[in-house]
C-alpha positions as MATLAB code, in Angstrom:
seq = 'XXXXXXXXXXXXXXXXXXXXXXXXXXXXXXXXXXXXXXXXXXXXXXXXXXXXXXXXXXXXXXXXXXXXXXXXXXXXXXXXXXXXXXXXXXXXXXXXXXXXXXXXXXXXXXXXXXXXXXXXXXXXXXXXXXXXXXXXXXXXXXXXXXXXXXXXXXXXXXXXXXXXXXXXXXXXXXXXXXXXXXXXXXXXXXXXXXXXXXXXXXXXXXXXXXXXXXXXXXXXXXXXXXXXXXXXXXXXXXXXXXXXXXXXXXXXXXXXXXXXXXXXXXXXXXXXXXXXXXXXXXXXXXXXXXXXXXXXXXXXXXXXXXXXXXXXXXXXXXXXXXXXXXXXXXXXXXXXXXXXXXXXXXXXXXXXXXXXXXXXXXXXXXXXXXXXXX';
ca = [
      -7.296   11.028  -16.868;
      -8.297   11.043  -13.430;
      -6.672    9.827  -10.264;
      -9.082    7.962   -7.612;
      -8.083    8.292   -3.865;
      -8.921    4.529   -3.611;
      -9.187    4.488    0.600;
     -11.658    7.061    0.162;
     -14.090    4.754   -1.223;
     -15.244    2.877    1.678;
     -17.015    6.102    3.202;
     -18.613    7.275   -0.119;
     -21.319    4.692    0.857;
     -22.262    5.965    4.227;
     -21.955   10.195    2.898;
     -18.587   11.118    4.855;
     -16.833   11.910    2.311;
     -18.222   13.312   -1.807;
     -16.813   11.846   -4.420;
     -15.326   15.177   -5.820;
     -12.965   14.882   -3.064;
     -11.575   11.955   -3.617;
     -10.547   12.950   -7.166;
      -7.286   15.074   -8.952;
      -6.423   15.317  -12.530;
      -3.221   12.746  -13.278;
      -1.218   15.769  -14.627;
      -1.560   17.261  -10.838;
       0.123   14.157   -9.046;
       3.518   13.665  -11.226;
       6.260   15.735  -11.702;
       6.321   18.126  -14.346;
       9.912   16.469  -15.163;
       8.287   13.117  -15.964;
       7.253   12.833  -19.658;
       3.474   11.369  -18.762;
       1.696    9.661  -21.141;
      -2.080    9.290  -20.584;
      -2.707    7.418  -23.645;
      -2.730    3.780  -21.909;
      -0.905    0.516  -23.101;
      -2.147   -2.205  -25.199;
       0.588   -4.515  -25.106;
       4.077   -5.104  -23.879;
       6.910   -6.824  -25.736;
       9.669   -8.055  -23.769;
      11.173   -9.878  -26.476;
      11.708   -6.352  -28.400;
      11.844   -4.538  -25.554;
       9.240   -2.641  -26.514;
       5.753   -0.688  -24.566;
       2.431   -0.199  -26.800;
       0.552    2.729  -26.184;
      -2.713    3.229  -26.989;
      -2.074    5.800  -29.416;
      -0.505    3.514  -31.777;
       3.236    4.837  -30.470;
       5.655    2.639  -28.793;
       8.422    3.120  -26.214;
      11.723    1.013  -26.635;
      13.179   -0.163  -22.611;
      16.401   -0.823  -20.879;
      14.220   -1.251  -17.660;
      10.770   -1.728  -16.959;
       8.827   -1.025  -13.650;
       4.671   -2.851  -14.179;
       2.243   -1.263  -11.492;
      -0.508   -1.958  -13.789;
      -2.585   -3.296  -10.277;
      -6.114   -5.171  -10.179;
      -9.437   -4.805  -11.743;
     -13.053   -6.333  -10.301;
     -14.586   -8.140  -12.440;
     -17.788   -8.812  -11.132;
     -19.090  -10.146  -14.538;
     -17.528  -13.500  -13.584;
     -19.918  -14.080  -10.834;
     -22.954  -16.273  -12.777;
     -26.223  -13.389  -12.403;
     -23.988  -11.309  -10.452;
     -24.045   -8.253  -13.306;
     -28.055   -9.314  -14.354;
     -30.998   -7.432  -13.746;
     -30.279   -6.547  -10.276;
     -26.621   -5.118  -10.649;
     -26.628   -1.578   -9.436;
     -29.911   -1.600   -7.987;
     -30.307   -4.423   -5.335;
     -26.660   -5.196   -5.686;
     -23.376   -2.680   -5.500;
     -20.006   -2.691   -5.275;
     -18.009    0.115   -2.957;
     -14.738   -0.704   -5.374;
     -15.441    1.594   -7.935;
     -16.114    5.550   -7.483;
     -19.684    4.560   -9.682;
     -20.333    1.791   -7.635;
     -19.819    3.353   -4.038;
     -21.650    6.363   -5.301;
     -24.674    4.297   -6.171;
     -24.791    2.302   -2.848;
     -24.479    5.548   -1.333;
     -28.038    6.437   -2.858;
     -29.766    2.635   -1.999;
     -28.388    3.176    1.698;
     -30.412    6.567    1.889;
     -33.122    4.579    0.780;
     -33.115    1.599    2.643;
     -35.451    0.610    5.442;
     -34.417   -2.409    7.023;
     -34.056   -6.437    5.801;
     -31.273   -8.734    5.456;
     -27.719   -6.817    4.362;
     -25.510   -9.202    2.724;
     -21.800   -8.202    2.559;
     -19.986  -10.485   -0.092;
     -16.805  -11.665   -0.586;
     -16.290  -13.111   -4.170;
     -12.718  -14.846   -4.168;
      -9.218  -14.170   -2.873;
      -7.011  -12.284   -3.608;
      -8.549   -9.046   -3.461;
      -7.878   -4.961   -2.906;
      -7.805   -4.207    0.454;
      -8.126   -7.297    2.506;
      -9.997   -5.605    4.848;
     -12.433   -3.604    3.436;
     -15.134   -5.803    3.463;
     -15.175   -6.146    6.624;
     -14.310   -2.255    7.680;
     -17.878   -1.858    5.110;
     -19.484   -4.232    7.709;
     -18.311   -2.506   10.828;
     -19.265    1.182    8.908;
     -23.068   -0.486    8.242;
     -23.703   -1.415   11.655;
     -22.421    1.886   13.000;
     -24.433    3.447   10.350;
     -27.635    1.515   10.889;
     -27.423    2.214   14.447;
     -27.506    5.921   14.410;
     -30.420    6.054   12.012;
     -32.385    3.551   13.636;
     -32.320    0.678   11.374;
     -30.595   -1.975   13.277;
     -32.519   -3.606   14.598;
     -35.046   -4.045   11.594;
     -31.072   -5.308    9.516;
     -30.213   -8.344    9.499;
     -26.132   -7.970    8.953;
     -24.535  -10.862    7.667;
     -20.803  -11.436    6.322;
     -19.632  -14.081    3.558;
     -16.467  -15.160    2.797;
     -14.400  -17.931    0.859;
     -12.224  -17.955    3.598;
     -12.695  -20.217    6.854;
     -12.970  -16.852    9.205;
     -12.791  -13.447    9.141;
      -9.437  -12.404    7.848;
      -5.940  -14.343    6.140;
      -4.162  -14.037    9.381;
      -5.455  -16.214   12.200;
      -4.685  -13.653   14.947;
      -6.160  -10.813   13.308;
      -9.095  -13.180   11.806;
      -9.929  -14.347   15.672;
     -10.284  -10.984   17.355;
     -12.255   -9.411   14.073;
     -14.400  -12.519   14.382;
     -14.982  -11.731   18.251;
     -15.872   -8.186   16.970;
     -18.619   -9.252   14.400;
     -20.040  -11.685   16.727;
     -20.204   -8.671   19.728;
     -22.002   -6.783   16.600;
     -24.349   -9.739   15.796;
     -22.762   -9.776   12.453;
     -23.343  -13.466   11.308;
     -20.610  -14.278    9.477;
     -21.008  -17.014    6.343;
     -16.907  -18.794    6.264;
     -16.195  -20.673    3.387;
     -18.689  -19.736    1.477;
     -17.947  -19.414   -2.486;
     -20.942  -17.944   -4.782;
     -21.980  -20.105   -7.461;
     -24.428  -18.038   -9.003;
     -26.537  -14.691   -8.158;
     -30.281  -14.566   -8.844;
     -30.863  -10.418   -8.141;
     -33.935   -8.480   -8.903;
     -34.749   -4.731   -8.270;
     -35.592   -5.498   -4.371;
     -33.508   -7.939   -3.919;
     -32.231  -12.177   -4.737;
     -30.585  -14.983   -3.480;
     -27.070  -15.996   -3.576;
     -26.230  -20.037   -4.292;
     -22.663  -21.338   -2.961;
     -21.474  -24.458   -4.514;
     -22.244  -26.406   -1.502;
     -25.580  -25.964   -1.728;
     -26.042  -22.916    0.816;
     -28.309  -20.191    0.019;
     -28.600  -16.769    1.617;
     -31.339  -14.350    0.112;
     -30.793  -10.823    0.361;
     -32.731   -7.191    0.430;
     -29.321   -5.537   -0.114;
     -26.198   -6.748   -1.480;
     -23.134   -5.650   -0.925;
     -19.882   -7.268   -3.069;
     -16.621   -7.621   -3.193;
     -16.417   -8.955   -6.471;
     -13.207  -11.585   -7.551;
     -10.020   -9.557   -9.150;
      -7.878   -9.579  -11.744;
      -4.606   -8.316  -12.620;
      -4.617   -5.865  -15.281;
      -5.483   -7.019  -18.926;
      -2.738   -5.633  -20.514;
      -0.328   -8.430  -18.504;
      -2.370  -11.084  -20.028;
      -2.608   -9.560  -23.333;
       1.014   -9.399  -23.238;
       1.247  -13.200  -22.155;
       3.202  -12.091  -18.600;
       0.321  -13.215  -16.263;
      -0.627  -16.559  -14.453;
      -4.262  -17.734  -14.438;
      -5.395  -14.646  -12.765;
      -3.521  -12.246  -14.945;
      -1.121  -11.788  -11.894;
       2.683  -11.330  -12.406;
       4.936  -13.718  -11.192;
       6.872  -11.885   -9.279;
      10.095  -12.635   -6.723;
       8.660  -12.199   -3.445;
      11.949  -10.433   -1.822;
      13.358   -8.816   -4.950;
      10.212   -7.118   -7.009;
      12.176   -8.636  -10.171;
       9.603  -10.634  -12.537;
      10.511  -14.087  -12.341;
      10.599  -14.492  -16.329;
      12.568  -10.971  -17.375;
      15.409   -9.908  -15.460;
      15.203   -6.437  -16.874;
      11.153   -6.419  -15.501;
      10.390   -5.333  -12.107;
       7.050   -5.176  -10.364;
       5.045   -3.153   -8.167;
       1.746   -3.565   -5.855;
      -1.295   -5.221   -7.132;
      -0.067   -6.235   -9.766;
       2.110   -9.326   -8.403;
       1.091  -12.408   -7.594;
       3.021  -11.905   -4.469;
       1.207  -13.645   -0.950;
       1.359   -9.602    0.357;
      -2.203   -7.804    0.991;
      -3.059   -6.175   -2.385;
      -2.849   -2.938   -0.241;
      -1.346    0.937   -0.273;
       1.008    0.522    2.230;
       2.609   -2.778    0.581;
       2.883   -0.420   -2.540;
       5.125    1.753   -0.808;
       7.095   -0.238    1.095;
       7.852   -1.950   -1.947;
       8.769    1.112   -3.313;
      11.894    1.494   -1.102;
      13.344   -2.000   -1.915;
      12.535   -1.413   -5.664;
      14.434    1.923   -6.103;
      17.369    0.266   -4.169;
      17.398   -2.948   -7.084;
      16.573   -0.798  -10.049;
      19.820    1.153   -9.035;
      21.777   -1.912   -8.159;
      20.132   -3.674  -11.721;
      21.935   -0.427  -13.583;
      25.068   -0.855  -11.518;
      25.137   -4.579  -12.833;
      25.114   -5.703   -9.374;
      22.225   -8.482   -8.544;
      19.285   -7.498   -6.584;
      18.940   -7.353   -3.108;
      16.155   -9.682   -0.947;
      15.037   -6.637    0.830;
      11.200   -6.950    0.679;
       9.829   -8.387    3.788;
       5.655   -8.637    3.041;
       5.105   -5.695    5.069;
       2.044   -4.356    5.549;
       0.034   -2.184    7.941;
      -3.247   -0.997    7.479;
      -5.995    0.784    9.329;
      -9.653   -0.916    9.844;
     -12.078    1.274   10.444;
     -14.718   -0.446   12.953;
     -17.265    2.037   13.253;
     -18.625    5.000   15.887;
     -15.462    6.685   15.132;
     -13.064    4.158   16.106;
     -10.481    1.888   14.219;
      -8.308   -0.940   15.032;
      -4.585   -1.156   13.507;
      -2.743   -4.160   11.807;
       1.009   -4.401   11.568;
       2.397   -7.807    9.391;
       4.698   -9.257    7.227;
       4.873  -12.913    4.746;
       6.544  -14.427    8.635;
       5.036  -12.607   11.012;
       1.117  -12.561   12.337;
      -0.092   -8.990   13.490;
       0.721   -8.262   16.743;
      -0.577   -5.936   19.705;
       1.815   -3.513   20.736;
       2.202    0.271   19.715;
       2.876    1.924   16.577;
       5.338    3.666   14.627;
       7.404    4.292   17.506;
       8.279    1.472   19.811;
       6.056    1.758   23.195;
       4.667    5.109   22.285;
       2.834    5.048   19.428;
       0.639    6.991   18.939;
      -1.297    4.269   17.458;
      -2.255    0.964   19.019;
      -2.019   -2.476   17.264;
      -4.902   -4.937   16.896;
      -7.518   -3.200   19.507;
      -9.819   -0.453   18.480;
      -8.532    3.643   19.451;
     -10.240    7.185   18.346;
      -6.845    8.168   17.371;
      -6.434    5.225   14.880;
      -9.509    6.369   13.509;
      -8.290    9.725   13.307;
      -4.702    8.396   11.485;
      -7.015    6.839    8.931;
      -9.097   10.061    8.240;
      -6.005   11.792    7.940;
      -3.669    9.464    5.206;
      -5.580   11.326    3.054;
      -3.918   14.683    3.340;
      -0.550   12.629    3.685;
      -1.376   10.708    0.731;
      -2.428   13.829   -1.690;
       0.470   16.124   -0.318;
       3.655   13.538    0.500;
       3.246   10.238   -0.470;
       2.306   11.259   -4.414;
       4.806   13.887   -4.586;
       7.401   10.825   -3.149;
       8.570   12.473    0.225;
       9.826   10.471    2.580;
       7.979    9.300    5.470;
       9.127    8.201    9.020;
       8.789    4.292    8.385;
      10.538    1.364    8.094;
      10.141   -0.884    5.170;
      10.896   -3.554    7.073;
       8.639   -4.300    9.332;
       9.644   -3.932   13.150;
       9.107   -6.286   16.075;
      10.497   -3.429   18.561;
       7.305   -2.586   20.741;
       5.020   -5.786   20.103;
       3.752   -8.152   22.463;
       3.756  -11.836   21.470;
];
């Protein structure tokens, strides 16, 4: 089994980084101490206590931690995975997927570029619209941009979740002449090799030489198999404790939760902080601690080697200001820097050689207000 550098997927598409590099055997990012199955699980019983593997084996639990996260499943889109999936239509979620739009890209010469979004929630909250900043940057230095039409859909009624964040990204796209397509929800895709139309259930249509998709998510299928998911195979999750809201002895972790958090790395690990605190409290017989605050920060890359940074909680809009450190920085908070772009380039090294091996880093789980403007 293979472990996927999943940030590293948005510049696949555009050749800055191979997909070799974005790839490490399992075995190589846990501890030898940890007893790693690779076998996958089928099913979990809470009643028995009990984890499935798929090599016909179970595990008996005391406590159980589910980071199972979110799948795409673009098959849910009417057309969407017909005769023009993977050759006039891609997705960048996948390391196949972003591989293969890397190869249309080199071969396209201009027409209308349709990024999609399918449906909230999805991985990444801002990847779709880093991919549109990325294609006009891209499109620009080769040329092309002014035979592209760019144009941006989305279920949601502007650019982003967060009204602050969604108004100045919306300034951006319009300063990029990135039409952007707001509450628009695809009905049904009619692709071809060269090419199709998208149909939104209010009767909009938008054809396309290129598509580009973000297709709907689910959580994983072994939470519905197991009967522990909502509608969307999330898991209902307390929002400030990471305990499961039907097991006391389940916890959760990142994608996996139906949680109103971004679906994101950084909420992952923050999480991570709050959840090692309960799981030892849980042991202790003490009861969990409300810890978790729906923090999140993440980098958006916006192109010509600059990227903007967002800093938020479930309470609290992102802010400008600076970033870790109070008034210093070195990052800057919801306008575009080099050096954020340069942070974002280099989580990858801090990913592969301290967040997998579980040092700790500099932050706060909670997320601070010290050093934001209102």
């Amino acid at each position: 089994g293979d472990h996927v550098y999943q940030p590293g997927l948005l510049f696949v598409p555009f050749g800055d980084y191979r997909p070799d590099e974005l790839v490490r055997p399992r075995r190589h990012t846990v501890d030898p101490g940890v007893d790693l199955r690779l076998t996958g699980v089928t099913v979990v019983n809470p009643e028995r206590k009990q984890v499935h593997l798929g090599d016909g084996s179970a595990l008996d639990y005391e406590l159980l931690v589910v980071a199972t996260g979110s799948r795409i499943v673009p098959e849910e889109v009417q057309g969407l995975t017909d005769a023009g999936w993977q050759r006039s239509a891609f997705d960048f979620y996948t390391l196949d997927g972003a591989t293969r739009l890397a190869a249309a890209l080199e071969r396209f010469e201009g027409g209308r570029l349709v990024v999609h979004v399918g449906d909230m929630p999805i991985k990444c909250p801002v990847a779709p619209l880093e991919f549109a900043f990325l294609a006009d940057a891209f499109l620009t230095q080769r040329g092309l941009r002014e035979r592209t039409e760019l144009v941006f859909t989305t279920p949601l009624d502007g650019a982003f979740t967060r009204p602050r964040a969604s108004a100045v990204l919306g300034e951006m796209m319009a300063r990029r002449n990135i039409r952007v397509e707001a509450d628009l929800l695809v009905e049904e895709v009619s692709g071809h090799d060269t090419g199709g139309q998208l149909k939104a259930y209010d009767g909009r249509t938008l054809d396309y030489d290129l598509l580009v998709t973000t297709p709907p998510h689910r959580g994983a299928q072994v939470v519905a198999t197991s009967g522990l998911g909502d509608e969307g195979d999330w898991l209902p999750t307390d929002p400030h404790t990471l305990q499961t809201r039907a097991h006391s002895d389940i916890f959760a972790l990142g994608d996996c939760t139906d949680l109103p958090a971004s679906k994101a790395g950084s909420v992952a690990h923050f999480q991570s902080e709050v959840l090692t605190t309960n799981l030892l409290r849980h042991i202790a017989g003490l009861p969990p601690l409300p810890e978790f605050d729906g923090h999140s920060n993440c980098f958006v890359e916006t192109g010509f080697g600059k990227a903007m940074l967002i800093d938020f909680n479930y309470e609290t809009e992102p802010l400008p200001g600076r970033f870790p450190l109070p008034g210093v920085g070195p990052f800057a908070l919801l306008e575009e820097s080099r050096l954020n772009h340069w942070g974002k380039l280099g989580f990858r090294w801090v990913y592969w050689n301290m967040l997998l091996p579980g040092d700790e880093l500099p932050l706060d789980h909670r997320m601070v207000l010290a050093g934001k403007r209102r």
